[in-house]
C-alpha positions, 0 to 999 in steps of 0.5 A, a space after each residue: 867822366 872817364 874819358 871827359 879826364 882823357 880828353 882834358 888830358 890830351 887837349 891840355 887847356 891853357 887856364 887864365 892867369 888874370 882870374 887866379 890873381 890873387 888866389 894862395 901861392 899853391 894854385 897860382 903856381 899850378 896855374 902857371 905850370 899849366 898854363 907854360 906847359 906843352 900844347 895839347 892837341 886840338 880843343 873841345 870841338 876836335 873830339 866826339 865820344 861814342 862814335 859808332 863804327 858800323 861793320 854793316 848797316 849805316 852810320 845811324 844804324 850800325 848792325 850788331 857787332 859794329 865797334 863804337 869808339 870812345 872817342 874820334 879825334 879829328 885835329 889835321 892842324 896839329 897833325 892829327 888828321 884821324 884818331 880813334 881812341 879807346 879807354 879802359 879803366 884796368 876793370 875789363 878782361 884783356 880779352 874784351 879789349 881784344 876783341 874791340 879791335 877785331 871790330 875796329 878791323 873788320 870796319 876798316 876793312 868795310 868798302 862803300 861807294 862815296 858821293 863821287 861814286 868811287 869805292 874807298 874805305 867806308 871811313 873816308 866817306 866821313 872823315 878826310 886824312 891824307 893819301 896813303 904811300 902807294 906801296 903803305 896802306 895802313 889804317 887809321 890809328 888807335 890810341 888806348 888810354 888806361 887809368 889805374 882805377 880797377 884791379 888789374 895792373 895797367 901795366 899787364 894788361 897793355 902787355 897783355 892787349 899787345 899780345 893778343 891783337 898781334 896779328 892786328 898790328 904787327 907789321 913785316 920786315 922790309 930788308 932792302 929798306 930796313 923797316 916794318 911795313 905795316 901794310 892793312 895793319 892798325 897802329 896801335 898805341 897805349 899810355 896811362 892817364 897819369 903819364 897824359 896828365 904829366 907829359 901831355 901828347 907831346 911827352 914819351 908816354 906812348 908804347 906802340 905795340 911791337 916797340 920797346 920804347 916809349 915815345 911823343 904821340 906822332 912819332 908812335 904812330 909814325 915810321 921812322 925807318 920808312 920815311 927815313 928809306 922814303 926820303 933816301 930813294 927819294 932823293 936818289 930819284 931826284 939825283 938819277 932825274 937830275 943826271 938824265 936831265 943834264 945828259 940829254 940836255 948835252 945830247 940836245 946841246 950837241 945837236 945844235 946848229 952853228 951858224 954857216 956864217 959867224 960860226 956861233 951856236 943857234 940859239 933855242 928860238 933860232 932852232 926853233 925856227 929853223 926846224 918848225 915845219 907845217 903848211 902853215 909857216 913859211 918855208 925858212 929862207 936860210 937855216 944855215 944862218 944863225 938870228 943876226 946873220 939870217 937878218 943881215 942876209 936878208 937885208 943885202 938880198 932886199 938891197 940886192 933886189 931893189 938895185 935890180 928893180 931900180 936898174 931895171 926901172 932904169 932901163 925900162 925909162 930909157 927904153 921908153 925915152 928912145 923909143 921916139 927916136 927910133 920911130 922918127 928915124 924909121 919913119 924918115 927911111 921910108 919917106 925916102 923910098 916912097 919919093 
């Protein structure tokens, strides 16, 4: 029932209106509230309870000392893509809460083959969640929910979890970019039912450990100074991209042709051309010239060559016209002689 209230508290369900229409003004105002108040995150078919984590064996038969989860929250369409959550009721020993996440580390750590016979953390074999940064390789997230029913404060027992799983969560400081890496760290956060059941997920009602605030759910297991420092070199990258870009595109300008003739710049498919090489395009009969001038060049040497073709038609028609004169003459010539 425990977790069945967690669960309700995160998915926050919207009730209908229409059926409490006529119920006392008290539960019509509270059906209102709910029903205004901030979105959950995901529904029924979002969580699975009792979710084995097997640091060896199988999934269907976990070895001895594998960690089960309360619950898996799988909700990608509300940016949740994976969450393990854990729930305590302030009855167990910080220490048995400690030594939860030793399992829940050592099955994150735990590597097998997939389907596509490439090794990835056995997690991934059957949830999805987006890559990790390449210089950020963090684990999934685990959320603890406390409900003040037992004896002990909620209060000093998340202070006293934090401390002893540090070496599970606590990340190193990055000084060029000015945040902590959490490199093959859990993100670990804690709430209580009660602030849950007020704020809901989007509420500051979560603690990340090594934090000394509460926040919305998202920003908790996020890194702000990071992705701020990620955009940063980011959008330096970009600008050096842009500068190298502009600088070859003048080092490229520079070298472009001018035409022999009208003096104008070659234009890309020109260039093109003028520089393709290969044995199977035709050599370029005037790389000096830019597209128009090449065109018109080429249009006074095929006028050029089609006046000597004519003049020379013309000759050889002329030739051939005097060609029976000059045999008759001859012919009259020698006649003469013979008499």
């Amino acid at each position: 029932m425990t977790v069945n209230e967690k669960v309700i508290a995160l998915i926050r369900p919207k009730p209908d209106l229409d059926l409490v229409a006529g119920e006392p003004a008290d539960a019509v105002a509270a059906a209102r509230a709910a029903a205004e108040a901030a979105d959950g995150i995901g529904s029924l078919a979002s969580y699975a309870t009792e979710v084995a984590l097997p640091v060896k064996g199988s999934w269907k038969n976990p070895a001895i000392g594998s960690a089960r989860a309360d619950v898996v929250l799988t909700a990608p369409e509300a940016g949740v893509p994976l969450r393990f959550i854990e729930v305590d009721d302030c009855t167990e020993e910080a220490a048995l809460i400690a030594q939860k996440f030793d399992k829940y580390a050592r099955f994150f750590q735990r590597k097998e083959r997939d389907a596509d016979n490439v090794e990835k953390p056995l997690w991934r074999t059957r949830w999805s969640a987006p890559p990790s940064e390449e210089y950020e390789r963090v684990h999934p997230p685990v959320l603890l929910v406390l409900h003040q029913a037992g004896q002990r404060s909620a209060t000093s027992q998340t202070v006293r979890v934090a401390d002893l799983i540090r070496h599970h969560r606590q990340g190193r400081w990055h000084r060029e970019g000015g945040y902590h890496s959490y490199d093959r760290c859990i993100p670990i956060v804690a709430t209580t039912l009660e602030l849950l059941r007020e704020h809901g997920p989007a509420g500051p009602v979560f603690w990340r450990f090594g934090r000394d605030h509460r926040q919305p759910l998202l920003d908790a297991i996020g890194n702000p100074r990071r992705d701020a420092y990620v955009a940063r070199r980011r959008q330096v990258a970009r600008e050096e991209e842009r500068r190298r870009t502009e600088r070859e595109a003048a080092q490229r300008e520079a070298r472009r042709p001018v035409c022999a003739d009208c003096g104008r710049k070659f234009t890309d498919d020109r260039w093109k051309a003028v520089e393709s090489s290969g044995w199977s395009r035709p050599r370029e009969s005037h790389p000096h010239l830019c597209a128009d001038c090449r065109s018109r060049a080429v249009a006074a040497q095929a006028r050029a060559e089609a006046d000597e073709r004519e003049h020379q038609e013309q000759g050889r028609r002329r030739q051939e016209a005097e060609e029976p004169d000059a045999a008759r003459k001859a012919g009259g010539r020698l006649s003469r002689f013979r008499t």
